[in-house]
C-alpha positions as CSV (number, residue, x, y, z in Angstrom):
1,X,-10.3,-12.8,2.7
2,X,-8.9,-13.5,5.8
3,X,-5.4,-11.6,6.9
4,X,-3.4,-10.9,9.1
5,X,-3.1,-7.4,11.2
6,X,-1.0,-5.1,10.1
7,X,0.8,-5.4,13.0
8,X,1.8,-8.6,12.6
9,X,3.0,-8.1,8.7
10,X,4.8,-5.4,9.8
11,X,6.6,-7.9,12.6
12,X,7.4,-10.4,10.0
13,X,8.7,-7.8,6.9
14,X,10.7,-5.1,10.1
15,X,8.9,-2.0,8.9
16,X,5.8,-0.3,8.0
17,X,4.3,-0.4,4.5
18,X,4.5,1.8,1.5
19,X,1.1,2.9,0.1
20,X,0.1,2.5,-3.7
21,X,-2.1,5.5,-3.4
22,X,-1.7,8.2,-0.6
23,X,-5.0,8.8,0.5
24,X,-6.0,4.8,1.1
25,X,-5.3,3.6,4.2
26,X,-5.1,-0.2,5.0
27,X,-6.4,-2.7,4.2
28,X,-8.1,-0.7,1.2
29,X,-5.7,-0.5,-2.3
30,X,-2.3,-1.9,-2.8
31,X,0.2,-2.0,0.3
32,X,3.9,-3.2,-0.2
33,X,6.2,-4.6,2.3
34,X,9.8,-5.0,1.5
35,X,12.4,-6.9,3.8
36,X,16.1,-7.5,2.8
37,X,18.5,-10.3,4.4
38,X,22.1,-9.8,3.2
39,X,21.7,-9.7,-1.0
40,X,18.5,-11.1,-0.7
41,X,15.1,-9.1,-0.9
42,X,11.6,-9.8,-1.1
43,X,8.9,-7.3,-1.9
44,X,5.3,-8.6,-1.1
45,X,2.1,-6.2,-2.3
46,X,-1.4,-7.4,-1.6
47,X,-4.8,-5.6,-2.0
48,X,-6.7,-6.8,0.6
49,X,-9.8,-5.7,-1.4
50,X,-9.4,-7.1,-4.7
51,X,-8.3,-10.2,-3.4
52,X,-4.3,-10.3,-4.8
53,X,-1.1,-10.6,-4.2
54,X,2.2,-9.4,-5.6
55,X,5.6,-11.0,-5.2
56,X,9.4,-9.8,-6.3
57,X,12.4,-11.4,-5.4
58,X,15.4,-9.9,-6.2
59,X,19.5,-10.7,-5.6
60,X,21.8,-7.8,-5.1
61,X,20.2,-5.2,-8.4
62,X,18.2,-7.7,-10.2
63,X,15.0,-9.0,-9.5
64,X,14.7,-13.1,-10.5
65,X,11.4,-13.7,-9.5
66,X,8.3,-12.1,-10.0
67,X,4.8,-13.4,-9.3
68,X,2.0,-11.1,-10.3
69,X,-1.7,-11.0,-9.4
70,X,-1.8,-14.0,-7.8
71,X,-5.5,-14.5,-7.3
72,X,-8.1,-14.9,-5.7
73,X,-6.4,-15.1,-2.3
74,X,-8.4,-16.8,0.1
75,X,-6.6,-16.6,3.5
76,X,-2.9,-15.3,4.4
77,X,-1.2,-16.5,7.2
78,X,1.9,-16.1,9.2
79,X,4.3,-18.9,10.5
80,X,6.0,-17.8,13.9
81,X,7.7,-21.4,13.9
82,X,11.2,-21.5,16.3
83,X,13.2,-19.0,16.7
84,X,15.2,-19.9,13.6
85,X,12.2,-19.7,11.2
86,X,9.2,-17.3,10.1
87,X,7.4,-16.8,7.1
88,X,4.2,-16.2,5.5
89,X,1.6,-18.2,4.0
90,X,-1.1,-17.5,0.7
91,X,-3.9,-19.8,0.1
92,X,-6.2,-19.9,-2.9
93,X,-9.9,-19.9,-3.4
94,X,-10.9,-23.0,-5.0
95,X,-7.4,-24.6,-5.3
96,X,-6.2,-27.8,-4.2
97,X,-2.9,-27.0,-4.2
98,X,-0.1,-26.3,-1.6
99,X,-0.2,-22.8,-0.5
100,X,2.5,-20.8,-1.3
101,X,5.4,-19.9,1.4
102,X,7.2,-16.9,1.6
103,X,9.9,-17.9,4.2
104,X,11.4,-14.5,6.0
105,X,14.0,-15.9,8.4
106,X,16.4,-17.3,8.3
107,X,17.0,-16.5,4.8
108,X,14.7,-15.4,2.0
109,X,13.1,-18.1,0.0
110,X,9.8,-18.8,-1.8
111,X,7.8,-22.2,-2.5
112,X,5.0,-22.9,-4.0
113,X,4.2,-26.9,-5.0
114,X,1.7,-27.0,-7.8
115,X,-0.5,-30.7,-8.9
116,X,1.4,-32.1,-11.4
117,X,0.1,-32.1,-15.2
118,X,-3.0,-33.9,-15.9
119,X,-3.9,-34.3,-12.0
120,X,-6.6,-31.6,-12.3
């Protein structure tokens, strides 16, 4: 799987990572980078190793959004678009769709366009 350093994930979420387990250092077990913008926060986990991903939206005290093990990631990358805009992006193994878009800046906001039914 291809990733980003850590030091650029910790760039896009403004702070270091919490650690599943204390005794694994990155990129081995689950890592989780939280970044809040006004009400809005996201929480991204991923397991480098295992090859998933973890997503949690929340607004104010409730989450409304919550994609779990979202694998096989193939390759994660990170927009640095203008100075308005930033986000990160998940691609799948063997997929044809759209990757999915976690946008950090200017606001909080999550995409993800699937095939539609039958297109398979």
């Amino acid at each position: 799987m291809e990733i980003p350093d850590l030091a650029d994930l910790i760039w896009l979420f403004e702070d270091e990572p919490t650690r599943q387990f204390d005794d694994l250092e990155w990129p081995i077990g689950l890592h989780s980078f939280r970044l809040t913008r006004g009400a809005h926060t996201v929480l991204f986990s991923l397991d480098p190793t295992a090859g998933e991903a973890y997503i949690s939206l929340r607004t104010g005290e409730g989450e409304h959004t919550y994609l779990g093990r979202l694998r096989p990631v193939d390759r994660i990358g990170i927009d640095r678009g203008s100075a308005d805009y930033e986000g990160l992006r998940l691609w799948f193994r063997d997929s044809a769709s759209d990757p999915l878009i976690v946008q950090t800046k200017p606001r909080i906001r999550l995409s993800w366009d699937m095939r539609t039914l039958g297109s398979w």
